[in-house]
Backbone bond lengths (Angstrom), bond angles and torsions (degrees), N, CA, C in turn:
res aa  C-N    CA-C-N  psi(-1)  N-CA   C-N-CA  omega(-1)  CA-C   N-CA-C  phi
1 X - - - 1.447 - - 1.528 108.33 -
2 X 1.038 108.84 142.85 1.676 121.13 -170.27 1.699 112.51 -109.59
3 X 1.163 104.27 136.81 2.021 100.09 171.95 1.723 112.75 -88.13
4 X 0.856 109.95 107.29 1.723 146.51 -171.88 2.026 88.33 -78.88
5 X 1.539 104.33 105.79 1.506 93.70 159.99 1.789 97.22 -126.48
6 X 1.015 108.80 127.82 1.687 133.38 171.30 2.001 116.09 -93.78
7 X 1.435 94.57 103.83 1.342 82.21 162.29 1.415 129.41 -64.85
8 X 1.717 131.56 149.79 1.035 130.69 -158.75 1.833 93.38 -82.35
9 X 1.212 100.91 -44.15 1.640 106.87 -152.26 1.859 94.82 -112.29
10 X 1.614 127.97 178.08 0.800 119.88 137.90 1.811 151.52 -78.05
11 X 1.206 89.41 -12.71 1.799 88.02 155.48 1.576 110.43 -85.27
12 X 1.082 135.13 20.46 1.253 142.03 159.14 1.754 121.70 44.09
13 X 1.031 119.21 32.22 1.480 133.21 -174.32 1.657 101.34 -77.25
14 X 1.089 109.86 -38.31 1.396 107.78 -170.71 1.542 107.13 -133.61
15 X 1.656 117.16 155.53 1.229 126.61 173.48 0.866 117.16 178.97
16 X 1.587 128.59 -170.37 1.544 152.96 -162.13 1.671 107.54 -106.27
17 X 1.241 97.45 134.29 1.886 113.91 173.41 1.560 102.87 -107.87
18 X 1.263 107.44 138.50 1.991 87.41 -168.47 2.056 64.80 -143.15
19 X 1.602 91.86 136.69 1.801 110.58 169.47 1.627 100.07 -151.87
20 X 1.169 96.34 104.75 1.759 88.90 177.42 1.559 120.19 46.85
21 X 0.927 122.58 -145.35 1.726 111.59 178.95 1.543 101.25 -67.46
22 X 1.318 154.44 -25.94 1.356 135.50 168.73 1.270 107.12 -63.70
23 X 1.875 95.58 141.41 1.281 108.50 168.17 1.226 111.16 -164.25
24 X 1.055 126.43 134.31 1.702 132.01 -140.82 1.378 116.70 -161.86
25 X 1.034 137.74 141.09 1.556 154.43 172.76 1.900 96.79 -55.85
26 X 1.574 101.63 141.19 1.295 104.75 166.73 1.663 95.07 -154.90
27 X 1.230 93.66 164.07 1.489 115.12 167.66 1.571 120.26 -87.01
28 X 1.036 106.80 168.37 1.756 110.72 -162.75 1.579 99.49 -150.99
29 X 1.689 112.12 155.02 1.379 96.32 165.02 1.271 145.50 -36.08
30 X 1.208 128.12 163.22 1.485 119.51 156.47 2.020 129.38 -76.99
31 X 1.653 88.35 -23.65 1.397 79.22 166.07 1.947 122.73 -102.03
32 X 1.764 100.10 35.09 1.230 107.91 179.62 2.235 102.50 84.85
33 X 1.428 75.91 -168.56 1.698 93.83 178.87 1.243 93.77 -106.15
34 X 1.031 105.37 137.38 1.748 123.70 153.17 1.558 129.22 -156.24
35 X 1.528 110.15 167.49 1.450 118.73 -165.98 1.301 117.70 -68.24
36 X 1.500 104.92 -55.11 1.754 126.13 -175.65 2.006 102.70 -95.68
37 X 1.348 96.58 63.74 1.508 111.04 164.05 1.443 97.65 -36.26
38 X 1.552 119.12 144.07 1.554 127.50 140.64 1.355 107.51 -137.42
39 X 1.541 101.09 157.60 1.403 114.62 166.46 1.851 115.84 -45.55
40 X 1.174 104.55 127.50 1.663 126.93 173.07 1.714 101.06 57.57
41 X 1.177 116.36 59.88 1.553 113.59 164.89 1.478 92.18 -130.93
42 X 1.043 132.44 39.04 1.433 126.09 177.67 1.573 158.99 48.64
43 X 1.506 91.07 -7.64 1.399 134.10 -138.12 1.831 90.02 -97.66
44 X 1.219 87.84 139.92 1.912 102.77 172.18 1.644 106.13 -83.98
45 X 1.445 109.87 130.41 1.581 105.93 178.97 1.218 108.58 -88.59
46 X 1.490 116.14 140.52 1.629 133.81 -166.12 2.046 99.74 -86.25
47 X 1.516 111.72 136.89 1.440 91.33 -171.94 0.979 88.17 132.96
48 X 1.711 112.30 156.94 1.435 130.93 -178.51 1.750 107.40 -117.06
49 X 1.404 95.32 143.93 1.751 109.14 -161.53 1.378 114.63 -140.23
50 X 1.484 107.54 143.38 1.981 101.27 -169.01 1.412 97.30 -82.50
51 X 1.497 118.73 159.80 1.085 132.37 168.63 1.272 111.43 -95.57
52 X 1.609 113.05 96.62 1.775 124.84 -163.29 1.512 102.23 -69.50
53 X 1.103 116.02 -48.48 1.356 129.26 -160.58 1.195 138.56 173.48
54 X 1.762 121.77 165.06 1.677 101.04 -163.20 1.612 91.92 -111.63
55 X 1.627 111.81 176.95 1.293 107.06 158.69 1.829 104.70 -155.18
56 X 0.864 106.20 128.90 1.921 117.43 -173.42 1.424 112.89 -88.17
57 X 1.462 105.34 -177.30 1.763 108.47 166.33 1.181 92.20 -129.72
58 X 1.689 121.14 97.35 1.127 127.69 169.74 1.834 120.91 -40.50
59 X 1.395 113.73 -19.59 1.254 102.43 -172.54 1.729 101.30 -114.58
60 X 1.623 94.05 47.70 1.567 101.22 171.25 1.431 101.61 -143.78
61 X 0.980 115.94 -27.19 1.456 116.07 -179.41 1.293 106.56 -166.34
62 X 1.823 113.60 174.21 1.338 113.53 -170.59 1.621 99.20 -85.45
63 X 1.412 108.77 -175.69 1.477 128.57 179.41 1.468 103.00 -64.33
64 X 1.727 110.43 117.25 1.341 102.29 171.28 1.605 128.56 -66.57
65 X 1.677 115.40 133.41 1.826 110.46 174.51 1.457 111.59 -56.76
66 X 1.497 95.42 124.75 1.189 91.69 173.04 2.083 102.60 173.87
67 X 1.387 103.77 125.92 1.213 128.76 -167.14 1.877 96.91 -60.98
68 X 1.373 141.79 -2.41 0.933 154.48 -138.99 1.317 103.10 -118.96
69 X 2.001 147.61 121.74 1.688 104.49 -170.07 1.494 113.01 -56.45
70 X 1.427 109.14 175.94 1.417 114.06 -173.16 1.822 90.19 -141.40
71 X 1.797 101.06 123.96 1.635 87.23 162.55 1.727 96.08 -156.56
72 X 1.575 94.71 162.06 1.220 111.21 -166.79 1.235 118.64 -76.88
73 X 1.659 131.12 143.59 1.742 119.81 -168.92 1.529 84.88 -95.91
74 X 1.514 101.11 158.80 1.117 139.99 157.34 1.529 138.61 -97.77
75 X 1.762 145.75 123.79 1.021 123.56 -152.24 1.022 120.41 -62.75
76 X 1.790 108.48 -15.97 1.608 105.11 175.99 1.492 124.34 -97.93
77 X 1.426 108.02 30.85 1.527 113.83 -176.76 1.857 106.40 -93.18
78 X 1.272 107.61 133.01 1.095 121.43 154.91 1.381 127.44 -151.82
79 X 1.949 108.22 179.57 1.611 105.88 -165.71 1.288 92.96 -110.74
80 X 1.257 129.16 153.61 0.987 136.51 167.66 1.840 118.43 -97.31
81 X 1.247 116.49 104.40 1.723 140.94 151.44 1.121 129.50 -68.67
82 X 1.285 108.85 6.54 1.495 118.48 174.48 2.036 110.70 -72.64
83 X 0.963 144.67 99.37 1.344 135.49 144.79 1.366 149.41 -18.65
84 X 1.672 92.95 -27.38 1.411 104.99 -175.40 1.681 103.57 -105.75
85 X 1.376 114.28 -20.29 1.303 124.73 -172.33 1.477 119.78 -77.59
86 X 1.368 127.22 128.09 1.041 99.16 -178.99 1.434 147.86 -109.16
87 X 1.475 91.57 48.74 1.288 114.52 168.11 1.582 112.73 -113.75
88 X 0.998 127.84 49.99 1.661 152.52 -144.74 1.432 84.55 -108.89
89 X 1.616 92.77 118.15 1.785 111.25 166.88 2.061 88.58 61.34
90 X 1.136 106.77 50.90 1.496 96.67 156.99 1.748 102.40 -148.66
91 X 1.138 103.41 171.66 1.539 102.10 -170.35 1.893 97.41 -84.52
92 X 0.969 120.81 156.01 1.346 147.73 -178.26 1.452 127.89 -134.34
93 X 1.488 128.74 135.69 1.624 122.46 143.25 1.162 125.16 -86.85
94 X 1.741 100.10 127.76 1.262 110.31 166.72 1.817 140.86 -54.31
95 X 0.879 153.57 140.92 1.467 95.33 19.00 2.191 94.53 -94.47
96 X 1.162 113.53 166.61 1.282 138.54 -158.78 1.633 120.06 -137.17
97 X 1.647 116.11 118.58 1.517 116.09 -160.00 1.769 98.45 -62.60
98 X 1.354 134.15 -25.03 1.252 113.40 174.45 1.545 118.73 -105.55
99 X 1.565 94.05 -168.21 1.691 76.37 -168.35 1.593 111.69 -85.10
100 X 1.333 106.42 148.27 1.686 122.81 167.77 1.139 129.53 -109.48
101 X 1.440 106.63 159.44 1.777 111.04 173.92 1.512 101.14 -101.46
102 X 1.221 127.98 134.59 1.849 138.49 -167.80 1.399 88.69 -101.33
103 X 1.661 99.36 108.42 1.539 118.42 -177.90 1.533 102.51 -65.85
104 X 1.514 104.43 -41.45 1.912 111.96 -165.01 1.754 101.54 -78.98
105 X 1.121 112.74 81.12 1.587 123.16 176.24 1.954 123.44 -75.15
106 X 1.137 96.55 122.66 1.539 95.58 162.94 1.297 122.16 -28.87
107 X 1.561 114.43 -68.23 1.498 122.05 -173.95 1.393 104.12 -63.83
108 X 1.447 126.05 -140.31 1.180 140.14 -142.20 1.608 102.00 -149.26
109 X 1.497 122.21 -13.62 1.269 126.90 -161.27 1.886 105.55 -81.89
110 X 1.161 123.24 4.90 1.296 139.35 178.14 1.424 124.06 -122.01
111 X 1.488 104.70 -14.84 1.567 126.20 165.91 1.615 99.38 -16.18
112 X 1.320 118.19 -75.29 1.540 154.41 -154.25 1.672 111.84 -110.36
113 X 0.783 131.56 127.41 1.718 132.97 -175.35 1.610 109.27 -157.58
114 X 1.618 94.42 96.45 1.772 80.77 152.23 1.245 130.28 -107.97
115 X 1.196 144.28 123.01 1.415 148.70 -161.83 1.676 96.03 -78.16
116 X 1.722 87.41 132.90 1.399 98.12 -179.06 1.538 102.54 -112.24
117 X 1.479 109.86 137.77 1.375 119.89 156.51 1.807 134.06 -49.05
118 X 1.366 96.30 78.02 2.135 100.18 -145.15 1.393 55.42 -142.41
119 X 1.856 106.88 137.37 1.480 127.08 165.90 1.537 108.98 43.10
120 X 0.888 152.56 57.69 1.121 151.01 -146.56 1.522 120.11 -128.65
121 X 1.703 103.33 -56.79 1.342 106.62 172.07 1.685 118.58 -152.03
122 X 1.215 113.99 98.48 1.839 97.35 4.01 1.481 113.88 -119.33
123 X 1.439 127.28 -152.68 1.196 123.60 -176.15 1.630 108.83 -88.30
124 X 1.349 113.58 134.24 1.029 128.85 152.00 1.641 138.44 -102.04
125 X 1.567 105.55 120.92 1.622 101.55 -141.56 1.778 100.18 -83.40
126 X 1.326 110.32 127.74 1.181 127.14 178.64 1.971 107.72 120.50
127 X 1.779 110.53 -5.29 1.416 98.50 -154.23 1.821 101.88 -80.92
128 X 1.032 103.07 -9.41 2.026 124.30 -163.65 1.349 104.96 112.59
129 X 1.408 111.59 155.91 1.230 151.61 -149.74 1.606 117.18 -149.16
130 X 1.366 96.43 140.42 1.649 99.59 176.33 1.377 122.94 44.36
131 X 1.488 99.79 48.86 1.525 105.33 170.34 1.542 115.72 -107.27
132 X 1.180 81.70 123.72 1.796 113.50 176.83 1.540 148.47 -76.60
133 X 0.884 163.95 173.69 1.599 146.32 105.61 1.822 103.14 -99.69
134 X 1.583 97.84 140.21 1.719 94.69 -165.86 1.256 93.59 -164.71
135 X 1.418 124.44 -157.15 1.612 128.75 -166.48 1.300 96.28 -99.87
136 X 1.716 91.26 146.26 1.848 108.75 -179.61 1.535 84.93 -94.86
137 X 1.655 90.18 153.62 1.406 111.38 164.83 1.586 124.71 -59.20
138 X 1.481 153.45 176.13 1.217 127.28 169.35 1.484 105.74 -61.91
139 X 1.313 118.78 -68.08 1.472 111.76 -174.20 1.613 123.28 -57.51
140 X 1.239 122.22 9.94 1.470 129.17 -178.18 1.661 114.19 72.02
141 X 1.266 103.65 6.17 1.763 105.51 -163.21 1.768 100.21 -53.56
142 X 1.444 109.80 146.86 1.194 135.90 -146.46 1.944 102.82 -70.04
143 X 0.996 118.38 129.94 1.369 116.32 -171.14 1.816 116.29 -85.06
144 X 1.635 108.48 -179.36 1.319 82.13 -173.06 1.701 119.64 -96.69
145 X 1.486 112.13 40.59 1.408 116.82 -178.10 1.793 119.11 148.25
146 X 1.753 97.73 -22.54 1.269 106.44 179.83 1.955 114.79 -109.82
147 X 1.247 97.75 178.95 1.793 102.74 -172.78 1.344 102.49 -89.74
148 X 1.180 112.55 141.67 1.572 122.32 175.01 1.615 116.24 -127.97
149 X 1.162 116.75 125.67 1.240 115.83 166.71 1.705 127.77 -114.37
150 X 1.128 116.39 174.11 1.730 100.67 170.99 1.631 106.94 -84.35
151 X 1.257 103.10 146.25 1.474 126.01 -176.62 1.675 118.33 -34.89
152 X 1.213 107.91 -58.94 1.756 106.22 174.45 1.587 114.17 -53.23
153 X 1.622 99.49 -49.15 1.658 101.80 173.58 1.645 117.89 -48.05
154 X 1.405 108.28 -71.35 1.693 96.38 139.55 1.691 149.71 23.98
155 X 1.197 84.80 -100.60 1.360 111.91 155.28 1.436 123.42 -34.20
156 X 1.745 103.91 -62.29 1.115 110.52 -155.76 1.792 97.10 -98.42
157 X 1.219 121.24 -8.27 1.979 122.70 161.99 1.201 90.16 -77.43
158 X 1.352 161.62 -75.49 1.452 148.65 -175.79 1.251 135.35 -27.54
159 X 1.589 118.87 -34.70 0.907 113.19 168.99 1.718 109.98 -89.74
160 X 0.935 125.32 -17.47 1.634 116.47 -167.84 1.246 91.33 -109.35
161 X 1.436 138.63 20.83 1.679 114.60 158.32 1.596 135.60 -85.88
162 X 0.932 161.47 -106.55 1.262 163.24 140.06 1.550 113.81 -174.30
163 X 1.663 128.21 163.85 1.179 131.47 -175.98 1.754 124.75 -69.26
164 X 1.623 96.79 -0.72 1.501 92.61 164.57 1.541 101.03 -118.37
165 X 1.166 127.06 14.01 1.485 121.64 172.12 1.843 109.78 -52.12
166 X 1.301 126.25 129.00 1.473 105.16 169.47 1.673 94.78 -111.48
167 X 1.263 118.81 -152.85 1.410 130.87 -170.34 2.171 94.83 -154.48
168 X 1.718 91.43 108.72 1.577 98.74 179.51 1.562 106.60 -112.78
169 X 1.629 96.52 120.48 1.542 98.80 -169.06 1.636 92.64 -106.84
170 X 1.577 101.09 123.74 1.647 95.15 175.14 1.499 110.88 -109.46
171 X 1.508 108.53 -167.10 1.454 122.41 -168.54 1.587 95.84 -76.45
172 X 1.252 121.86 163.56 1.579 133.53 133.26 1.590 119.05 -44.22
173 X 1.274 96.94 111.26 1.608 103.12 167.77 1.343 113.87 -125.10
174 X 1.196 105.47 122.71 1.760 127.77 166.96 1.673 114.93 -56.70
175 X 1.460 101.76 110.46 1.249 100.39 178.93 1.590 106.43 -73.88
C-alpha cells in the first residue's frame, strides 16, 4: 500500500495524505507541486519516492515505531543543498564548506524526518534536495518543497508502513 498525497487546490500549497484509513491535511511547497523540480523554487516534486529513513530529536521525544531505520539527529547534522558540492542532496556535518540545511531546528518542523527517495540515485545537481515528509507548522503554512503533516499523524504513518511502502505525490485534479 502506497501514501497517496493529493493537492487540494491547483497552486498546490496544501492537501490530503490518504494511507489506508488515515487521512489527514498536509502541507505542500510554496512554489506548489511540480514535475521538473529545481533546486530553491520551493516546489514539492510530483512522483513516487521510497521512504529511506527516519531521523528524530531525541531530546524531544522518544524513537519513532517504525520497521523503517530510525536514528537520532545531532546538532551538528546537516543536508547539503549546495549544487556545486559534491555531497549535494546528501546528509552532512556541520559546519560544512557548502551550503546546508540545519537539520537541528529551533521550531518543531524537524522534530520527525523521513527522508524521501527524491534525487537520490543518484543525485543530480540542481534536480532538489532535502526533500522530506516531517512536521507541519500549526497553521500548515506551505513548506519549502517537502510534505508536512501534524505530528500524531506522523507518528501514527510510521508505525503502519513497511520497507516497500513509497509516498506518491500527484498533480491537482479538478473534479
Amino acid at each position: 500500500m502506497d501514501i497517496v498525497v493529493i493537492p487540494d487546490t491547483a497552486e498546490g500549497k496544501t492537501g490530503k495524505l490518504v494511507f489506508g484509513d488515515l487521512r489527514c491535511r498536509c502541507a505542500l511547497g510554496r512554489g506548489g507541486a511540480v514535475h521538473d523540480k529545481r533546486e530553491g523554487d520551493g516546489a514539492t516534486p510530483l512522483g513516487c519516492f521510497p521512504l529511506r529513513r527516519v531521523l528524530y530529536r531525541s531530546d524531544r521525544l522518544a524513537a519513532p515505531r517504525s520497521i523503517l531505520p530510525v536514528t537520532p539527529l545531532n546538532p551538528e547534522d546537516g543536508w547539503c543543498d549546495d549544487p556545486s558540492d559534491p555531497g549535494y542532496n546528501q546528509p552532512v556535518i556541520l559546519p560544512h564548506k557548502g551550503h546546508c540545511e540545519i537539520l537541528w531546528r529551533e521550531d518543531t518542523g524537524y522534530d520527525v524526518i523521513v527522508v524521501l527517495g527524491h534525487n537520490d540515485a543518484p543525485a543530480i545537481p540542481g534536480k532538489g534536495s532535502a526533500i522530506f515528509l516531517h512536521l507541519a507548522a500549526a497553521d500548515y503554512a506551505p513548506t519549502q518543497g517537502c510534505v508536512a503533516v501534524a505530528r500524531d499523524d506522523l507518528l501514527e504513518l510510521l508505525a503502519a508502513v513497511g520497507p516497500d511502502t513509497v509516498i506518491e505525490i500527484r498533480a491537482f485534479e479538478k473534479n
